[in-house]
C-alpha positions in Angstrom: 108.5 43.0 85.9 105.2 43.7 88.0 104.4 41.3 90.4 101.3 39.0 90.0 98.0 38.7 91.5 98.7 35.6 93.0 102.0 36.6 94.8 100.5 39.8 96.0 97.5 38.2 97.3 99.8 35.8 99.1 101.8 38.9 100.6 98.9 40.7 101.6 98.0 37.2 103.6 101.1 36.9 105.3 100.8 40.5 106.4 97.5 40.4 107.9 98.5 37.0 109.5 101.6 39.1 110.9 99.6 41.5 112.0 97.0 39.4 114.1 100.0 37.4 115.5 101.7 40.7 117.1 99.0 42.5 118.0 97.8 39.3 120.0 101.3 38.6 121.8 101.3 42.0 123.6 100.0 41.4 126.9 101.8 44.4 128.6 100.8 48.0 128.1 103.6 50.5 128.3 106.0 47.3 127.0 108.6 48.5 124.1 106.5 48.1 120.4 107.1 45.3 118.4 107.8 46.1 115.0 108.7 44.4 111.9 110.6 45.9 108.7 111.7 44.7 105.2 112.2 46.2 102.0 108.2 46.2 101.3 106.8 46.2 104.9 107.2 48.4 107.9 104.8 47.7 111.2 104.8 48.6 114.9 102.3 47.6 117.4 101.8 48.6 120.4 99.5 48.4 123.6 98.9 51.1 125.5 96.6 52.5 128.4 95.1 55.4 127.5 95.5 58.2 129.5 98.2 60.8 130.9 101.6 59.4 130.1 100.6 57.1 127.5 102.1 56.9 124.3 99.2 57.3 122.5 98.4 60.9 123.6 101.8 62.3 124.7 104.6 62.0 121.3 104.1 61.6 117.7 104.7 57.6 116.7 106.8 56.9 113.5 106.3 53.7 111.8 109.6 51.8 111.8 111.8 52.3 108.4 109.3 54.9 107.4 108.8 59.3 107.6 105.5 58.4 107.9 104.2 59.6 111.3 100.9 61.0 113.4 100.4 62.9 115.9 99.6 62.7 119.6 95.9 61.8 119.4 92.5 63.3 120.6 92.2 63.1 124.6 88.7 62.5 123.4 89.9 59.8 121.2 88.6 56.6 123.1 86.0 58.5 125.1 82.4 57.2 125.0 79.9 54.7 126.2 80.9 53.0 129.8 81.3 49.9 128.8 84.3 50.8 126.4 85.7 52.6 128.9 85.4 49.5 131.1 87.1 47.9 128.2 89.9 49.9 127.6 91.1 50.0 131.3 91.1 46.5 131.4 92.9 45.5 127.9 94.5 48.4 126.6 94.7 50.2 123.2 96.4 48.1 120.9 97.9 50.1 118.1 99.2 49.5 114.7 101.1 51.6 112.8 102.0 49.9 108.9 103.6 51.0 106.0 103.4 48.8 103.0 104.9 49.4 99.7 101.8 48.0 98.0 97.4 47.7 98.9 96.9 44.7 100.8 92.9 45.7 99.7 92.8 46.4 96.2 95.5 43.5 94.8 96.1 45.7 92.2 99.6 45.5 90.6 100.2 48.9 89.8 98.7 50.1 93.5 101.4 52.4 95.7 102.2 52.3 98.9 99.5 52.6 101.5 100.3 53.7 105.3 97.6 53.0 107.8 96.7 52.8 111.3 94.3 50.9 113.2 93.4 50.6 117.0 91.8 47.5 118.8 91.5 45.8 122.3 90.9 42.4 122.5 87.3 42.5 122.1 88.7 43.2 118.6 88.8 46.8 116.4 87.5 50.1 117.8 85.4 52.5 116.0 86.8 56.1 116.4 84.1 58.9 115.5 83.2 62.2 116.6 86.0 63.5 117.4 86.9 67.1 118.5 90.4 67.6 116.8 91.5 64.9 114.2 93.9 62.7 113.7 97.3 63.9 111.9 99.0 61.8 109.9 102.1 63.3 108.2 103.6 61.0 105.3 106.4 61.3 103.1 106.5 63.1 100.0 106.6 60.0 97.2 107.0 60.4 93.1 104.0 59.3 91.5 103.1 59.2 87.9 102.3 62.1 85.9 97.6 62.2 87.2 97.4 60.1 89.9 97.1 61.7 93.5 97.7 60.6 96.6 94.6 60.5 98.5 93.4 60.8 102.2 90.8 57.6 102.6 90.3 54.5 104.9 89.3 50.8 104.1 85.8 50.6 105.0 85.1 47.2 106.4 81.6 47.1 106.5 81.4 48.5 102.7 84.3 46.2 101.9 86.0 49.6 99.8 87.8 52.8 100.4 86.1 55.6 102.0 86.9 59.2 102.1 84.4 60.4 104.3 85.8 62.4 107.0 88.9 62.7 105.2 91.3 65.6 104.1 94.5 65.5 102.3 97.0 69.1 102.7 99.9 69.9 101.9 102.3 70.6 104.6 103.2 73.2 105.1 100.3 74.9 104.1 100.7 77.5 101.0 101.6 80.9 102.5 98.6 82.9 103.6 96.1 80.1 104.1 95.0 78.4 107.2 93.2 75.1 108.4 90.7 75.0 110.9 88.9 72.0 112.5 85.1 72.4 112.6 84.4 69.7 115.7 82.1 66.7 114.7 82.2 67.2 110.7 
């Protein structure tokens, strides 16, 4: 039977409760993740430094219990202003890395899965924009029902809904004879 608003509504608390609680107990970068899995919810987090060496830049990072992966990030990735720099080498990159078998946003019973990935320092989440390659998420292929897609997008805070600006789902691999290109800044 599907599950009801109310119980997913209490999940989704519990999971961004979770969340807050591990991503505040790391306190050494470099240290091994710390990672949670059950039958509906897979997460690692992690704090890094970024820079040569790190995690964040030098091997793809799986979420735990899950094919879903991306790809050594940007070098540009946390480049910017001074004062985030400042930040940065003085808290670390915390990352988080989730797959849920349900939307923690939408409370919709019939949503799918949803994998994300977020970074913040202490100072709280980081905005990531203007980047000169992107970031590459690969996820597992999943059955869905006959019309509905599985879509590229992110939760948009501000906006409070999902975005797809600056977003691009593919296939992988790519359909014989074509190729991708990145067009810095789009």
């Amino acid at each position: 039977s599907p599950v009801s608003l109310t119980v997913l509504k209490v999940v989704s608390n519990v999971v961004n409760s979770l969340a807050t609680s591990l991503v505040s107990a790391l306190t050494t970068p470099g240290a091994p993740p710390i990672t949670v899995s059950s039958p509906l919810i897979q997460m690692s987090v992690a704090l890094d430094l970024p820079g040569p060496g790190s995690r964040l830049f030098s091997a793809p990072l799986t979420a735990p219990g899950s094919k879903s992966s991306f790809a050594p990030l940007p070098a540009d990735l946390f480049a910017g202003v001074s004062r985030r720099r400042r930040l940065l080498a003085s808290s670390g990159v915390r990352t988080q890395f989730s797959s849920l078998a349900f939307d923690p946003h939408t409370l919709d019973v019939n949503s799918t899965g949803t994998t994300t990935l977020a970074f913040s320092t202490s100072a709280g989440d980081l905005n990531i924009s203007g980047l000169s390659t992107p970031i590459r998420f690969t996820l597992p292929v999943v059955p869905l029902a006959d019309g509905v897609k599985a879509q590229c997008q992110f939760w948009d805070t501000a906006a409070g809904n999902y975005s797809i600006v600056g977003c691009v789902s593919l296939p992988d691999p790519l359909p014989r004879g074509h190729n991708v290109s990145w067009k810095p800044g789009f």
